[in-house]
C-alpha positions as CSV (number, residue, x, y, z in Angstrom):
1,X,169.3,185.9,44.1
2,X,168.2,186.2,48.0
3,X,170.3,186.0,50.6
4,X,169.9,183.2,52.8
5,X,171.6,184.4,55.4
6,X,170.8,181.8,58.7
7,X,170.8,183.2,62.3
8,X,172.8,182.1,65.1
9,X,169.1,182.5,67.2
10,X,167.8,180.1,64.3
11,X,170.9,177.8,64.8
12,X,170.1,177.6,68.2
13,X,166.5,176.9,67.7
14,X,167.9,173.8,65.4
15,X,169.9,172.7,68.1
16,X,167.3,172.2,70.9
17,X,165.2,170.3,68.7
18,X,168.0,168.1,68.0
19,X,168.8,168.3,71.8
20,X,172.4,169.3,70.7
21,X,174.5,172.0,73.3
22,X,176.5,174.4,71.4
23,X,178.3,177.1,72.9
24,X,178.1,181.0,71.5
25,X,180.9,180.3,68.8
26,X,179.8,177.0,67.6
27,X,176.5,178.9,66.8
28,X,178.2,181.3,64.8
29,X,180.1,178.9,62.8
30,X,177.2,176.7,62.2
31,X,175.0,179.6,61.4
32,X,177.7,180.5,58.8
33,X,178.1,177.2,57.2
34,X,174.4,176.8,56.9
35,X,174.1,180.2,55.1
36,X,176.9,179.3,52.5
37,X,175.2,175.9,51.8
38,X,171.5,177.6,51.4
39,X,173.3,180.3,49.4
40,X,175.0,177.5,47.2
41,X,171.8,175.9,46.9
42,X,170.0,178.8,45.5
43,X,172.6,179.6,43.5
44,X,171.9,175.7,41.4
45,X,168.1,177.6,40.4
46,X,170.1,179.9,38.1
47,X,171.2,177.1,36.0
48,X,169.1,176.2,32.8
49,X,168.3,173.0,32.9
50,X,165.4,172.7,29.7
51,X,165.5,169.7,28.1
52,X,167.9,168.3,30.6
53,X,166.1,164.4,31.7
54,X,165.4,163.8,35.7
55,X,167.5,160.9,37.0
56,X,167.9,158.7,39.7
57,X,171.4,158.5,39.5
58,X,174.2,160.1,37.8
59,X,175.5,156.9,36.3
60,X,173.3,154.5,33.9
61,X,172.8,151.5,36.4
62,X,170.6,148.9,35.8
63,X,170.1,146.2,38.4
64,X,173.2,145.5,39.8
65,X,172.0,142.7,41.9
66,X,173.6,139.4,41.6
67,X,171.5,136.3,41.0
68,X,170.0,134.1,44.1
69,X,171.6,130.6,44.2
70,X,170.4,128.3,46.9
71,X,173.5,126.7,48.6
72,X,173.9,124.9,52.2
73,X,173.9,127.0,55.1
74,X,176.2,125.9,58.3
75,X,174.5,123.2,60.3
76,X,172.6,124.8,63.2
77,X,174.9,122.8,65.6
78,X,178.0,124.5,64.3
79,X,176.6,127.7,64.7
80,X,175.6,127.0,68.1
81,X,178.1,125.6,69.6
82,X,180.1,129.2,69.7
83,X,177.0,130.6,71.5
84,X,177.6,131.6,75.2
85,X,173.3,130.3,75.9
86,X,171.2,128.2,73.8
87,X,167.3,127.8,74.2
88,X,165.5,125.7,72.0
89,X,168.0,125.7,69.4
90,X,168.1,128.9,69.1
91,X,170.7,131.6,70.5
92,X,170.0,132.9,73.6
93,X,170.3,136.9,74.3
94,X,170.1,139.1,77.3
95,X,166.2,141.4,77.5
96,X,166.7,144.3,76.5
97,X,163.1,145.3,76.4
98,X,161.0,145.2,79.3
């Protein structure tokens, strides 16, 4: 097995891409945390898993959707008589994009 052993200069590399600030001992903790979970990782390989099926889940679910019934909505009045602005029948919210 390799050692995956993470850097705290390789933590900090991370961390500027994710514009993330972590001081000196934060590095070191998250550069050991990372290595144990690569090292975990690797360590799944070892296991023999001929003749074992891929999955998309650990349990046997099938659709679990429930069925579409068509039923009466609120009346757009209702609904818009709790709103602070209306404009055309429709709510009406601040820009946000400009």
């Amino acid at each position: 097995m390799i050692s995956m052993r993470i850097k705290p200069e390789e933590v900090d590399y991370i961390a500027a891409l994710s514009r993330l600030f972590l001081s000196e001992q934060e590095k070191n903790i998250y550069a050991r945390h990372l290595s144990e979970i690569l090292e975990h990782a690797e360590r799944l390989s070892e296991l023999d898993t001929d003749g074992v099926e891929p999955t998309a889940h650990v349990l046997p679910l099938r659709n679990i959707f429930r069925d579409d019934k068509v039923k009466p909505s609120l009346e757009r009045d209702i609904l818009l008589s709790n709103a602070p602005e209306v404009e055309n029948g429709c709510f009406k919210v601040p820009r946000i994009v400009e």
